[in-house]
LOKOL-115780 format. One record per residue (C-alpha): y, z, x. Coordinates in nm, 4 decimals, always signed. Example, Ala and Ser with C-alpha at 12.3 -4.5 7.8 and 13.67 -1.06 7.14 Angstrom:
BEGIN
R         yy         zz         xx
R    -0.4500    +0.7800    +1.2300
R    -0.1060    +0.7140    +1.3670
end
This chain:
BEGIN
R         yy         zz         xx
R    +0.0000    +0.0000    +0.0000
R    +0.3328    -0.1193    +0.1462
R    +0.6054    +0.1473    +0.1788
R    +0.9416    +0.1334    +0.2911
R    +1.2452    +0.4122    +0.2965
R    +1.5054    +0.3763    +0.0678
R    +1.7442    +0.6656    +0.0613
R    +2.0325    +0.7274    -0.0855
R    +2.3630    +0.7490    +0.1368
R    +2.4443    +1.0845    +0.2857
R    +2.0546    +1.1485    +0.3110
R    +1.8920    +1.2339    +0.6889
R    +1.5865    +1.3581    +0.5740
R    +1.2930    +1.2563    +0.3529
R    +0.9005    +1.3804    +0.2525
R    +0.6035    +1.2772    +0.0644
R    +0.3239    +1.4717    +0.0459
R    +0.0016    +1.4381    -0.1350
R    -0.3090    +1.7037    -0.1854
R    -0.5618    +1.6003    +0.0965
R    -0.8170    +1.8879    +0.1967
R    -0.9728    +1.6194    +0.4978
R    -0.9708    +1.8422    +0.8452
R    -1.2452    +1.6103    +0.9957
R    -1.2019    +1.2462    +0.9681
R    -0.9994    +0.9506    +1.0641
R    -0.6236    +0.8888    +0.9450
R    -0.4699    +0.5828    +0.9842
R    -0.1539    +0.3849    +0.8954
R    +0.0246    +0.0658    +0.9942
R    +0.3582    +0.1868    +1.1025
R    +0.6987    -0.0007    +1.1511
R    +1.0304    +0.1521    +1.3374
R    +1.3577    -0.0750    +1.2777
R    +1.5298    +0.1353    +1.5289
R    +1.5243    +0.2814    +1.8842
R    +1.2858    +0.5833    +1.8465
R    +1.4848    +0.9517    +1.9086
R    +1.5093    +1.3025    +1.8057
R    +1.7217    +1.2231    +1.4936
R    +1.5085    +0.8673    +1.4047
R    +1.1400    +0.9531    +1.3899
R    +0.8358    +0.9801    +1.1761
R    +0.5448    +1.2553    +1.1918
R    +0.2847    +1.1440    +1.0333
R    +0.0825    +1.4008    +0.9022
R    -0.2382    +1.4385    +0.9159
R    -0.3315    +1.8113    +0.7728
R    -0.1054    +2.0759    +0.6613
R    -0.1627    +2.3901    +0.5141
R    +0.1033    +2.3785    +0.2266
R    +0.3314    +2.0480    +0.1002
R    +0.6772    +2.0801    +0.2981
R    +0.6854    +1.9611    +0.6372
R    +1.0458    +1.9603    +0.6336
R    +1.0436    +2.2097    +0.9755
R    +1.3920    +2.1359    +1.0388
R    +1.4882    +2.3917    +0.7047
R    +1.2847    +2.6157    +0.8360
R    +0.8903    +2.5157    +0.6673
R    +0.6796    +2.7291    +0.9032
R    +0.3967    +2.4858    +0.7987
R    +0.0541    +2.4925    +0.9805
R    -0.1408    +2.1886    +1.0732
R    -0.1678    +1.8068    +1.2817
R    +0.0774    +1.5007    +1.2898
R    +0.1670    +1.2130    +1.5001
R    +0.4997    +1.1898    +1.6440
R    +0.6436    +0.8638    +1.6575
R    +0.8639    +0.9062    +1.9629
R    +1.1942    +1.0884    +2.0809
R    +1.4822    +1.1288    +2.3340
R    +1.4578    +0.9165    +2.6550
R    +1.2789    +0.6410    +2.8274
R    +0.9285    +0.7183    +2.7350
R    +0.8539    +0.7186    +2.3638
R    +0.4912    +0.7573    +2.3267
R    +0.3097    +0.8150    +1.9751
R    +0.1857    +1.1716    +2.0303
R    -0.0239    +1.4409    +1.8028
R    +0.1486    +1.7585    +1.7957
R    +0.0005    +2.0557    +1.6452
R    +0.2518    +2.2798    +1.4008
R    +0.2279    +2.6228    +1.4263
R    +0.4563    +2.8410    +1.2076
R    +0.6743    +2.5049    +1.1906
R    +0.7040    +2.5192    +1.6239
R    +0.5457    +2.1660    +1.7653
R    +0.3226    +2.1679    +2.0199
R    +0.1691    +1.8208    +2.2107
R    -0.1831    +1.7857    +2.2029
R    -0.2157    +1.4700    +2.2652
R    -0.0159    +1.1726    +2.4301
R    -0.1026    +0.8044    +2.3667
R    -0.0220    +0.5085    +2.6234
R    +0.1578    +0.2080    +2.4193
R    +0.5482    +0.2845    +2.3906
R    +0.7239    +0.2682    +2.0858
R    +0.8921    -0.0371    +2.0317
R    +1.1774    -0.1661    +1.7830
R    +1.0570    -0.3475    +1.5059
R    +0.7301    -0.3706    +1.6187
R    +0.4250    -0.2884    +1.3954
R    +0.1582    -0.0934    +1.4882
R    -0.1867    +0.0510    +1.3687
R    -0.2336    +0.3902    +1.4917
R    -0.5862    +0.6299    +1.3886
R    -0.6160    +0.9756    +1.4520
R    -0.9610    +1.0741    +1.4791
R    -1.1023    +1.4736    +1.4755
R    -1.4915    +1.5408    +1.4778
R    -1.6359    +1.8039    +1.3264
R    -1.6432    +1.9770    +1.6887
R    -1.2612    +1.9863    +1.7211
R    -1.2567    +1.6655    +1.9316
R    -0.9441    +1.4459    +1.9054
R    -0.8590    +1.0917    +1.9857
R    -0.5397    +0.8364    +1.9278
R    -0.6169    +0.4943    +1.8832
R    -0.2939    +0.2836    +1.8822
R    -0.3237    -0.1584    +1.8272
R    +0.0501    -0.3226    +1.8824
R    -0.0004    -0.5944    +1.6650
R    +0.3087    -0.7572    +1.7561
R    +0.2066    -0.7994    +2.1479
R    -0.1951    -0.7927    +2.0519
R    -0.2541    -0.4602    +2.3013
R    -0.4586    -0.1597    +2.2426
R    -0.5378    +0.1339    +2.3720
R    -0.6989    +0.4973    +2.3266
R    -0.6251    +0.8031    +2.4183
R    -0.8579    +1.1778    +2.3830
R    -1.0555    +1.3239    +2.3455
R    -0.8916    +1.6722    +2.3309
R    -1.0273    +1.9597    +2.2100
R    -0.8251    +2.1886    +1.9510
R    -0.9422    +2.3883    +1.6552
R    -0.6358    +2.5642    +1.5713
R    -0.6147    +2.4742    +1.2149
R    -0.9319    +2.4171    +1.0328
R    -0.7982    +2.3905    +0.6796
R    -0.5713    +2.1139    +0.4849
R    -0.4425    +2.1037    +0.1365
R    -0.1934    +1.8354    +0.2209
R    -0.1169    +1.5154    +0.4203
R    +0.2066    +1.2653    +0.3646
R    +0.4869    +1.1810    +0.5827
R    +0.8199    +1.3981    +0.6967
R    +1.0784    +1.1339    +0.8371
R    +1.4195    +1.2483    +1.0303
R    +1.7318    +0.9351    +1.0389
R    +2.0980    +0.8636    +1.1106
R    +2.2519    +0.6733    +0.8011
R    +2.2145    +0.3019    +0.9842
R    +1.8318    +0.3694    +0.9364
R    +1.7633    +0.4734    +0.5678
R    +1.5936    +0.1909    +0.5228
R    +1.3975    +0.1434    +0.8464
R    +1.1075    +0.2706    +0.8413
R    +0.8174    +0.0919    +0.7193
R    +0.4400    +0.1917    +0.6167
R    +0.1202    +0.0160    +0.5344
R    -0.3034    +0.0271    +0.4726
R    -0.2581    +0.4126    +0.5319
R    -0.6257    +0.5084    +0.5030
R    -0.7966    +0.8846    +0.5216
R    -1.1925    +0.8413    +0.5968
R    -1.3723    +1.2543    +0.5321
R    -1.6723    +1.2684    +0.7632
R    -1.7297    +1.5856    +0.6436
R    -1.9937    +1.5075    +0.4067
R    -1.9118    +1.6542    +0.0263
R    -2.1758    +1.8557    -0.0162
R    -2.2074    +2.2569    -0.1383
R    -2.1162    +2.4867    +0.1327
R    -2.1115    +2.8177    -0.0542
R    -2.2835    +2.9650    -0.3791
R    -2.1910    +3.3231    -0.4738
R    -2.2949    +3.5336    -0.7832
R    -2.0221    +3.5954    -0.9937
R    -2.2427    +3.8535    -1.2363
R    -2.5685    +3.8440    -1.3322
R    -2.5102    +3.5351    -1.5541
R    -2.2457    +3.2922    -1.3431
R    -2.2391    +3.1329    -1.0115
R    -1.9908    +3.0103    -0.8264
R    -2.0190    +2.6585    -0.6202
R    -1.8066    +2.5541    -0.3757
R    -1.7695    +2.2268    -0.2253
R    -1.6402    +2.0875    +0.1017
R    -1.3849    +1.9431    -0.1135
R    -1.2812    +1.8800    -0.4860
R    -1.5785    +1.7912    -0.7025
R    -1.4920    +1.5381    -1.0224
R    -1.4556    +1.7895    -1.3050
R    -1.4218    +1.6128    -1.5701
R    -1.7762    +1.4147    -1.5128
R    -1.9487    +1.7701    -1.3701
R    -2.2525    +1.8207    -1.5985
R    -2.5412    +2.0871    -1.6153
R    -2.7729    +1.8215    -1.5451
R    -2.6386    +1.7554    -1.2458
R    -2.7764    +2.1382    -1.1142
R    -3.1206    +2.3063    -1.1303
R    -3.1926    +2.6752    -1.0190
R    -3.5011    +2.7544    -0.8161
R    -3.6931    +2.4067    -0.9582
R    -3.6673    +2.5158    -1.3080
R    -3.3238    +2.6006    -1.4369
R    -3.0147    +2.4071    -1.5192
R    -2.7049    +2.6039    -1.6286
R    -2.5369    +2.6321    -2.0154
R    -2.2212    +2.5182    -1.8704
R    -2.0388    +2.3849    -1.5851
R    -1.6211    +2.4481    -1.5502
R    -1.3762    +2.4730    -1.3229
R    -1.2316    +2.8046    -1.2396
R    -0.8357    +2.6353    -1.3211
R    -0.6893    +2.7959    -1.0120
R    -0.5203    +2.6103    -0.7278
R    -0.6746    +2.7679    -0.4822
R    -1.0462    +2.7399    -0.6459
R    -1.0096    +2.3454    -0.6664
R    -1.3396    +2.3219    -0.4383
R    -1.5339    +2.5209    -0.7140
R    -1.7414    +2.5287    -1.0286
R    -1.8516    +2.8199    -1.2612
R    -2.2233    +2.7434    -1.3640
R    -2.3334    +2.9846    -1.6601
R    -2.6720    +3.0748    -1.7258
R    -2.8816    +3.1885    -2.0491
R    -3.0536    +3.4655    -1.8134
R    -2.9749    +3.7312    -1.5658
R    -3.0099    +3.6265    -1.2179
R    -3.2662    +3.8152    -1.0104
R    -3.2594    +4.0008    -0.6460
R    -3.3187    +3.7968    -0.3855
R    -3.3479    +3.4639    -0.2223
R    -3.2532    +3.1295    -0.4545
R    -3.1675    +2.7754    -0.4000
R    -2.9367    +2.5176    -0.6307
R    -2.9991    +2.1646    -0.6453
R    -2.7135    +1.9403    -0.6505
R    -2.7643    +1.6269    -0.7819
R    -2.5662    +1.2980    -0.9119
R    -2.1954    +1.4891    -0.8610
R    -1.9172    +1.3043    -0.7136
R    -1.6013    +1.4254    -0.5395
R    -1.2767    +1.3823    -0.6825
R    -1.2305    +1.0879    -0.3724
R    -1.5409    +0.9161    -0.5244
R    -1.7725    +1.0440    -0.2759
R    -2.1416    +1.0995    -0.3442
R    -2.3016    +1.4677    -0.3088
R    -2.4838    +1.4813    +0.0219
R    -2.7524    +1.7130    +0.1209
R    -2.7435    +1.8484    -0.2349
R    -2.9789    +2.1396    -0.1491
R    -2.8094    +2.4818    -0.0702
R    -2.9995    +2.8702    -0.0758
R    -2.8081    +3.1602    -0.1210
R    -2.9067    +3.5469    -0.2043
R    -2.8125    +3.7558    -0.5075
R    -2.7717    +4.1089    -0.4157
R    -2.7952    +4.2783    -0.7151
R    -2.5859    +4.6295    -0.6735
R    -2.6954    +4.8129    -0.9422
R    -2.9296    +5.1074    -0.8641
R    -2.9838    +5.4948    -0.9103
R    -2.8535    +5.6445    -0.5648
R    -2.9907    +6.0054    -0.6821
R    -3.1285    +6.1833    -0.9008
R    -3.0916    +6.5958    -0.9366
R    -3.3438    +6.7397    -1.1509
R    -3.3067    +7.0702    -1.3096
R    -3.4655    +7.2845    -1.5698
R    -3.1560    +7.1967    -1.8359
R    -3.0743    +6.8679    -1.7348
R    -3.1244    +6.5527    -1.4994
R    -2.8053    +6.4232    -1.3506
R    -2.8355    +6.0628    -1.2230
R    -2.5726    +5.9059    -1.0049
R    -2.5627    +5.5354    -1.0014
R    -2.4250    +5.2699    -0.7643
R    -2.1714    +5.0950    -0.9864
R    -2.0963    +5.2249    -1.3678
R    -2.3420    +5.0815    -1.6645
R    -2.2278    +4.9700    -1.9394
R    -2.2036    +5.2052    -2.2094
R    -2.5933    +5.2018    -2.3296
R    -2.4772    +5.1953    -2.7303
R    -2.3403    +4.8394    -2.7072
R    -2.6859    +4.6978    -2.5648
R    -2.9460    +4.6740    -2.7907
R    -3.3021    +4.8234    -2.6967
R    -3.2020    +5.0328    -2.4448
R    -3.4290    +5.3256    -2.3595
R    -3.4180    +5.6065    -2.1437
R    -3.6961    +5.8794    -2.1385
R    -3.7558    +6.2241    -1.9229
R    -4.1500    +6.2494    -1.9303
R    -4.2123    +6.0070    -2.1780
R    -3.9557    +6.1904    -2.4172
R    -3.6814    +6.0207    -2.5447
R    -3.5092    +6.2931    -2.6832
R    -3.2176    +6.3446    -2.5281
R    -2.8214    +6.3966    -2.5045
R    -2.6678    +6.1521    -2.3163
R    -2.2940    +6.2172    -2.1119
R    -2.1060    +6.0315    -1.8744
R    -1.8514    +6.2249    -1.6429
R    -1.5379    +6.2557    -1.7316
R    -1.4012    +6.2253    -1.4202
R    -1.6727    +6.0064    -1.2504
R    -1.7990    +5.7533    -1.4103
R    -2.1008    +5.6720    -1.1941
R    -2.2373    +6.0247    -1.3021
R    -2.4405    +6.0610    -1.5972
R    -2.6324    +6.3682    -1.7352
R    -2.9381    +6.3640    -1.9154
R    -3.0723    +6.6773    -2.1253
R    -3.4023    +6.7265    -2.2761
R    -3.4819    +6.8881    -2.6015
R    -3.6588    +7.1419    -2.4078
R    -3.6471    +7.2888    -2.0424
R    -3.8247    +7.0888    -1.7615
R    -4.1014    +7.2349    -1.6277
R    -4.1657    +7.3214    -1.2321
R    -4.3100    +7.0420    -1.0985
R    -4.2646    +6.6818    -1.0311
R    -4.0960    +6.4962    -1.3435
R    -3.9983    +6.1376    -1.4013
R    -3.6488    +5.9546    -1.5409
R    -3.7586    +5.5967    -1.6795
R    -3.4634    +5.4030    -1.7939
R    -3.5329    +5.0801    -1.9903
R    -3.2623    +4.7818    -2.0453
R    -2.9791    +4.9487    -1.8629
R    -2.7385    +4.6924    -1.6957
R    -2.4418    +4.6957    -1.5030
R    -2.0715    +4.6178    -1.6571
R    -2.1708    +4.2673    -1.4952
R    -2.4838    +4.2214    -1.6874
R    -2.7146    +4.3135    -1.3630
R    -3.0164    +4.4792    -1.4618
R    -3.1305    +4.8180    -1.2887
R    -3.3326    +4.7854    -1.0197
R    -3.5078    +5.0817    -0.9302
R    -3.5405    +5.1581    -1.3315
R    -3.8138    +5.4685    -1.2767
R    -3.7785    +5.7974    -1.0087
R    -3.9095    +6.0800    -0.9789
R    -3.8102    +6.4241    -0.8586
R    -3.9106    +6.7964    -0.8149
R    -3.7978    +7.0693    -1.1085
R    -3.7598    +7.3746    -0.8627
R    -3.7332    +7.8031    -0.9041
R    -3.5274    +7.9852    -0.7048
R    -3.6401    +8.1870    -0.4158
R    -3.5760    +8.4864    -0.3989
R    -3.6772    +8.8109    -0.1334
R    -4.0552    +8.7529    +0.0180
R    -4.1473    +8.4725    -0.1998
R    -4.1685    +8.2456    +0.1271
R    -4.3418    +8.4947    +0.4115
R    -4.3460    +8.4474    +0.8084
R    -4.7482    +8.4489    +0.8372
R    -4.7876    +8.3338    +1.2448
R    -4.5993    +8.2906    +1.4848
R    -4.6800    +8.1451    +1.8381
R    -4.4078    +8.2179    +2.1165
R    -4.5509    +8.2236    +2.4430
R    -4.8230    +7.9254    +2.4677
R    -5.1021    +7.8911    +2.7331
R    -4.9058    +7.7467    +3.0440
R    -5.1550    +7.4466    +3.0495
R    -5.0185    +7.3333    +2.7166
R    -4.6754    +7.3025    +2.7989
R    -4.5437    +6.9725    +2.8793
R    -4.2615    +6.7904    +3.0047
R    -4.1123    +6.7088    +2.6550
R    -4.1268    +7.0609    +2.5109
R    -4.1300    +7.3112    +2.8147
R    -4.1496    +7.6060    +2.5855
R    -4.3735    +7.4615    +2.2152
R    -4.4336    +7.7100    +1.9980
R    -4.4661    +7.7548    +1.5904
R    -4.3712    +7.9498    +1.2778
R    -4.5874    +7.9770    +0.9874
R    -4.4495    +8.0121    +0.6627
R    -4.6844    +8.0741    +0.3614
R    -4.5694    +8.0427    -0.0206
R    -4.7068    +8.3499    -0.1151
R    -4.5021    +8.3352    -0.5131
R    -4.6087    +8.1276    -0.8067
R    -4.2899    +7.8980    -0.7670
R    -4.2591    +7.5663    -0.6735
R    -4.0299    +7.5772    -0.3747
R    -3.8371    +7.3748    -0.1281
R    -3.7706    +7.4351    +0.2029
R    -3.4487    +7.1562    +0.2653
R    -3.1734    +7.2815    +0.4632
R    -3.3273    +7.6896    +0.5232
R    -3.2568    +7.7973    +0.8410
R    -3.4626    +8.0500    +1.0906
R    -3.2260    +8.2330    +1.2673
R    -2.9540    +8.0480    +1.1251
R    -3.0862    +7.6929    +1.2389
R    -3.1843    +7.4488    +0.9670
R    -3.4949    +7.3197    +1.0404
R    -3.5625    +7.0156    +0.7625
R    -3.2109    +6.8794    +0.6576
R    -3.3343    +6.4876    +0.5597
R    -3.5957    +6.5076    +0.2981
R    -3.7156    +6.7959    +0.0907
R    -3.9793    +7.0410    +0.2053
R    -4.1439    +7.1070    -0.1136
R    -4.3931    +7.3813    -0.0926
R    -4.6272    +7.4733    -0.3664
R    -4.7613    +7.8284    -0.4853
R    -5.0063    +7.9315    -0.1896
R    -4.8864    +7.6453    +0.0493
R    -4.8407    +7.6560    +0.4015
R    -4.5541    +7.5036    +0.6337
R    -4.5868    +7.5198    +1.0157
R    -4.2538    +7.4580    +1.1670
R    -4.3105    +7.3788    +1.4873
R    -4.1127    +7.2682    +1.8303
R    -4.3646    +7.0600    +1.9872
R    -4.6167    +6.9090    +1.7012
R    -4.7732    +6.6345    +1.9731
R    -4.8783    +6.9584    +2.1442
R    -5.0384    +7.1616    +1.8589
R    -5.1896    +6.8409    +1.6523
R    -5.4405    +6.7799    +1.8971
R    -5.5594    +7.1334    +1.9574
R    -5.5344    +7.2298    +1.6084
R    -5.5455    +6.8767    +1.3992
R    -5.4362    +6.7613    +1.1047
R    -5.2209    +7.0272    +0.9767
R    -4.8599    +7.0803    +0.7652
R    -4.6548    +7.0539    +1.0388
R    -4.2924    +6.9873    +1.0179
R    -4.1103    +6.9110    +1.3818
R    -3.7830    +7.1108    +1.3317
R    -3.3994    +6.9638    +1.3453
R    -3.3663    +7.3182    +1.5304
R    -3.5810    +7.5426    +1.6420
R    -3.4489    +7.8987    +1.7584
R    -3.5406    +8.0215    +2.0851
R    -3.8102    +8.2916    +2.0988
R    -3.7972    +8.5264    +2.3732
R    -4.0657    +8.5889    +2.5542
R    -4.0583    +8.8767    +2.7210
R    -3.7781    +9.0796    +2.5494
R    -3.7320    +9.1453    +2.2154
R    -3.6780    +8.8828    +1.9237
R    -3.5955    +8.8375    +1.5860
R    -3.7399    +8.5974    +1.3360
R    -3.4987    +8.5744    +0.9999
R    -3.5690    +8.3028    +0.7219
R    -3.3122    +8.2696    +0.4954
R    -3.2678    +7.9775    +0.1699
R    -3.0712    +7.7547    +0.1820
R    -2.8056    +7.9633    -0.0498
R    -2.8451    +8.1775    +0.3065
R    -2.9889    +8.5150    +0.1444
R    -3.2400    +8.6439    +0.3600
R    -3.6308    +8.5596    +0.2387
R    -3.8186    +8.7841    +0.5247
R    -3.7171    +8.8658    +0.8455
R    -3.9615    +9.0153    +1.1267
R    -3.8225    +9.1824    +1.5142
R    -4.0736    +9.1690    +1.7399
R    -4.1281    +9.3091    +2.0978
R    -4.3480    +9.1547    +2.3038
R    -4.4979    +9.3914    +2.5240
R    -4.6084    +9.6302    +2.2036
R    -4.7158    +9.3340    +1.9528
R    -4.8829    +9.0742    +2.2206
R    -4.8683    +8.7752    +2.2170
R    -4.9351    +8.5868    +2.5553
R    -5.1554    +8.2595    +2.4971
R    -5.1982    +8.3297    +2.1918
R    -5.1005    +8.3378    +1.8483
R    -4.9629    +8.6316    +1.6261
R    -5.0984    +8.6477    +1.2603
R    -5.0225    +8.8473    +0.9922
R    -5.3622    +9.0558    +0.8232
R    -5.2248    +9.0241    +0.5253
R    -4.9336    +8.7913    +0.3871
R    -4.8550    +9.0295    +0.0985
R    -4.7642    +9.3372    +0.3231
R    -4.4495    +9.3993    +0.4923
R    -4.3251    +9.1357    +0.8086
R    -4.1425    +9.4036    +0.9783
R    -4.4726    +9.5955    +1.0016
R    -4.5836    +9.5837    +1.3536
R    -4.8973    +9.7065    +1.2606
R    -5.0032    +9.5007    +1.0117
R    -5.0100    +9.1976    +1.3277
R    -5.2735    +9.1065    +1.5438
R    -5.3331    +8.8942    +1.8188
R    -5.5377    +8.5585    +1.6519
R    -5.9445    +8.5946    +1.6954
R    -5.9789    +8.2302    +1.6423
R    -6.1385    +8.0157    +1.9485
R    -5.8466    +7.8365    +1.9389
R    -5.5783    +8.0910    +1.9316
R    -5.4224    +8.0201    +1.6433
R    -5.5024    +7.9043    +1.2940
R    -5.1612    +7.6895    +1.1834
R    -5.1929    +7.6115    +0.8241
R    -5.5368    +7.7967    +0.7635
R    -5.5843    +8.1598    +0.6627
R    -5.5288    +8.3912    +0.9316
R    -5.8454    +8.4348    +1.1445
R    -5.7738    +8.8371    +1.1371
R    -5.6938    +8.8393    +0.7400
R    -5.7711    +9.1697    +0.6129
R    -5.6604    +9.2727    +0.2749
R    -5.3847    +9.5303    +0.2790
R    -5.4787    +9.8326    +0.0238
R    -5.1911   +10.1081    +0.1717
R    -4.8692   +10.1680    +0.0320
R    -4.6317    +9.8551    +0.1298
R    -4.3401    +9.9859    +0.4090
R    -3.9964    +9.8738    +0.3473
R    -3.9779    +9.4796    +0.2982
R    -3.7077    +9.3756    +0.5709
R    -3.6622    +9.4924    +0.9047
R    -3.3524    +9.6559    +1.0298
R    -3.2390    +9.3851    +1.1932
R    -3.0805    +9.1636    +0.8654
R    -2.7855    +9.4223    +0.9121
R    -2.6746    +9.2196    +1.2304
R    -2.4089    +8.9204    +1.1049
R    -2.5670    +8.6334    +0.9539
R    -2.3708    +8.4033    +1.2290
R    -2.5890    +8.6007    +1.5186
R    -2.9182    +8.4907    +1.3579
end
C-alpha cells in the first residue's frame, strides 16, 4: 500500500500506529526520503513497541525496536535502535547510505533467539547489502508497530512508503492454559485468535471433552485469550487441550495445536481438631455455604446429625457438633459434595482423628529408665544412649505431643497417642537399643535431657499443659544402675520410691516396652505420689 505524508502547514511531527503483537519475524517496507536525511528530517520505522505513541520527542518513554533512517553529518546509515524509556540506543548499523530521493527496501529480521539482521536493496542504484546478526533481547513484547516521522516545513510531503510487510515466525499456537475455577479455562495464544469464528469444536479436553462455550475475556490486555466453559468440574492433575481448525486474527493457521497443563485444585481440609463436643475443621480456601448446593452431606461417624457454624471471624473455620459427645478413640469427619466458592470439589473429603481425656497426676508413669549403658554399646553417634519408659497405666486414651521430660519436648511433629496399658520408650539412641532389644515402641526424642551418671538426677514428666504427671530423683550410687536397666516392681506404686526399683533381671538388661522383668505386685500402703523435687522451678527441669 502506497503512502505518502501530507501534513498540514505548521506541522513537524507525525505518527501512525497500528496493534501488532509480532516480536519475532521480519518487517519490511519500501522507503523513499525527498530530502537530505538529519536530526529534524527522519523516519523510525518501528518495528515493536510496547504502547502506540512513539512520539519520544514529547516525552513517550515507549519501549521497543525501530530503524532509523539517518541523521546529522556525512554518514547517514539506516540503523536499528532500541528505545528504552523513550532514550535510543544503536544496535545495529547497516552499510548503504541514505540517499535523496532514492527508494529503498529495507527488512529487519529477529529470530526467536534474539538474533538481528538489516537487509537494505537501493533499488535506484541496484546494490544490496546486509548487516547482523546482533544479539539483543531487551524487549520481548509488542502491542504496536507504525511509523513516527520528524520534518522541517519544506518536507511535509516527502516522505514516501510502500509493500510494508510484517511476516510472525512465531508460530500461533497455545502457549498457556490456566484454570480459571473448576468449570473455565483460560487459553492463551502467541497472538490474537479470530473470535468471532472461535468454536467449541475447535477444542477437546483429555480426548473426550469439548467445552459449552468459547468467548473472549473483552479486555485489552487479554486479546491473546479465550474462556472455554465446561459442563463438569475439572479434576487434580495433569490434562492436555487440543486445538484444532482456529485461526489467528492475521489469518494464520493453529500450529502444534497440542498443549498440557495441570489443575491444582486448592481446596482441602488442612486440620481437623476433634473433641468430645465438637470437631472443628479448618479448610484451605472458604466453601461455599453448604445450603445453596444441593446433596451435600457431612457426617461424624456415620451420623449426620449435626449443627453446623462457620467462624465469625474466620471464615476457613468451621465447627461441627454431634447430637451426642464423641467417644475416646479414633473418629471420622466424611464430608460429601462440598466445593469451593470456585466450584472445586474437596479433595481429601474423609479424615480421621483421635477424641482424647485429659491427663492428669500418675496417669502416664516413668516405668524404666536406662542411664548408664554397657560401654560396648555406646557409639560414635550417641556417646551417652539411654531410655525412658513411660507406661499408660489409666483407662484414657492419651497423647504424648509436645510433653516434655525435664522440660524438653520430646515428640513435637505428630501425635504420640498412647492407649490404656500402652508403653512408650523414649529413647536417645534407638539404632542402639533396636537391635539388642527389637522391635519395640520406641520414639527417638526432639530432646532428650541429660541423665547424670554418677550424681544425682531428676526425671519430671509433665503434659503438655506443663502440670507435672510423675516425677522420680534418683541417686546413683544407692539405686544402681551401671549396665543396666532400672525398672519399676510395680507401675501402680509411687516413682519417688527408691525402694520399690530394682536393677533389671532380664538377660538383656532391660525389658523396653515389655513388663518389667522384676514386676512384683505392690500390696503396702502407697508413699506420697511425687518426689520432693517438683518444688524446684519448672524452668530448672
Amino acid at each position: 500500500t502506497f503512502l505518502q505524508l501530507q501534513a498540514p502547514e505548521g506541522a513537524s511531527k507525525a505518527l501512525l500506529s497500528t496493534p501488532d503483537q509480532t516480536v519475532f519475524g521480519s518487517w519490511s517496507w519500501q522507503y523513499q526520503p525527498g530530502f537530505q536525511a538529519s536530526n529534524v528530517n527522519r523516519a523510525f520505522l518501528v518495528l515493536l513497541s510496547d504502547r502506540p505513541d512513539f512520539n519520544y520527542l514529547d516525552g513517550s518513554a515507549w519501549n521497543g525496536y525501530a530503524i532509523r533512517t539517518g541523521e546529522n553529518g556525512e554518514e547517514k546509515r539506516f540503523r536499528l535502535v532500541r528505545f528504552d524509556a523513550g532514550n535510543q540506543a544503536v544496535v545495529l548499523t547497516g552499510e548503504l547510505a541514505v540517499e535523496q530521493g532514492h527508494w529503498y527496501q529495507l527488512t529487519a529480521t529477529r529470530s526467536p533467539e534474539g538474533d538481528w539482521w538489516l537487509d537494505e536493496e537501493d533499488l535506484t542504484l541496484g546494490i544490496s547489502a546486509r548487516s547482523g546478526p546482533v544479539n539483543d533481547q531487551t524487549h520481548v513484547q509488542s502491542g504496536f508497530t507504525g511509523l513516527f516521522l520528524r520534518f522541517t516545513s519544506g518536507n511535509r510531503s516527502a516522505f514516501r512508503f510502500d509493500e510494508f510487510v510484517i511476516r510472525n515466525l512465531q508460530p500461533f499456537q497455545p502457549v498457556a492454559v490456566q484454570a480459571e475455577g473448576s468449570f473455565r479455562l483460560l487459553v492463551e495464544f502467541s497472538y490474537p485468535p479470530d473470535v468471532a469464528n472461535a468454536r467449541p469444536s475447535m477444542f477437546l479436553l483429555d480426548d473426550a471433552k469439548q467445552p459449552l462455550s468459547v468467548e473472549s475475556i473483552g479486555e485489552e490486555e487479554g486479546q491473546n485469550l479465550l474462556r472455554l466453559a465446561f459442563d463438569e468440574p475439572l479434576s487434580d492433575g495433569e490434562h492436555q487441550l487440543q486445538v484444532q481448525g482456529l485461526m489467528s486474527a492475521l489469518g494464520d493457521s493453529v500450529e502444534n495445536g497440542l498443549i498440557s497443563f495441570n489443575v491444582s485444585n486448592p481446596f482441602q481440609i488442612q486440620s481437623a481438631d476433634f473433641r468430645r463436643e465438637f470437631v472443628d475443621v479448618r479448610f484451605t480456601v472458604p466453601p461455599k455455604d453448604p445450603a445453596t448446593l444441593p446433596g451435600t452431606r457431612v457426617e461424624i461417624n456415620s451420623s449426620e446429625d449435626l449443627l453446623i457454624s462457620v467462624s465469625d471471624n474466620d471464615s476457613l473455620l468451621w465447627r461441627f457438633v454431634p447430637s451426642t459427645p464423641l467417644p475416646a478413640g479414633e473418629s471420622q469427619i466424611r464430608f460429601t459434595g462440598w466445593t469451593d466458592k470456585d466450584g472445586f470439589l474437596l479433595t481429601n473429603p474423609t479424615v480421621s482423628g483421635w477424641v482424647l481425656d485429659e491427663a492428669t497426676s500418675r496417669d502416664v508413669v516413668i516405668n524404666e529408665f536406662f542411664y548408664r549403658v554397657p560401654a560396648v554399646w555406646r557409639t560414635e553417634t550417641y556417646p551417652r544412649p539411654a531410655y525412658i519408659e513411660l507406661l499408660n497405666r489409666s483407662g484414657k486414651l492419651l497423647n504424648l505431643k509436645n510433653w516434655t521430660l525435664n522440660g524438653l519436648i520430646f515428640q513435637s511433629e505428630t501425635d504420640l497417642i498412647l492407649q490404656p496399658g500402652d508403653f512408650a520408650v523414649i529413647t536417645q539412641g534407638v539404632s542402639v537399643f533396636y537391635p539388642i532389644f527389637g522391635v519395640q515402641p520406641y520414639w527417638e526424642a526432639e530432646q532428650f535431657p541429660g541423665l547424670p551418671l554418677t550424681t544425682p538426677g531428676i526425671i519430671v514428666l509433665r503434659n503438655d499443659a506443663g502440670s507435672v504427671v510423675d516425677s522420680l530423683q534418683y541417686v546413683p550410687s544407692l539405686w544402681g544402675g551401671d549396665g543396666v536397666a532400672l525398672e519399676k516392681t510395680d507401675p501402680n506404686t509411687a516413682s519417688a520410691d527408691q525402694s520399690k526399683w530394682r536393677p533389671s533381671e532380664a538377660s538383656r538388661a532391660g525389658t523396653p516396652g515389655v513388663q518389667n522383668s522384676v514386676y512384683q505386685e505392690d500390696l503396702d500402703p502407697p508413699k506420697p505420689l511425687i518426689a520432693e523435687v517438683l518444688a524446684k522451678p519448672a524452668s530448672t527441669q
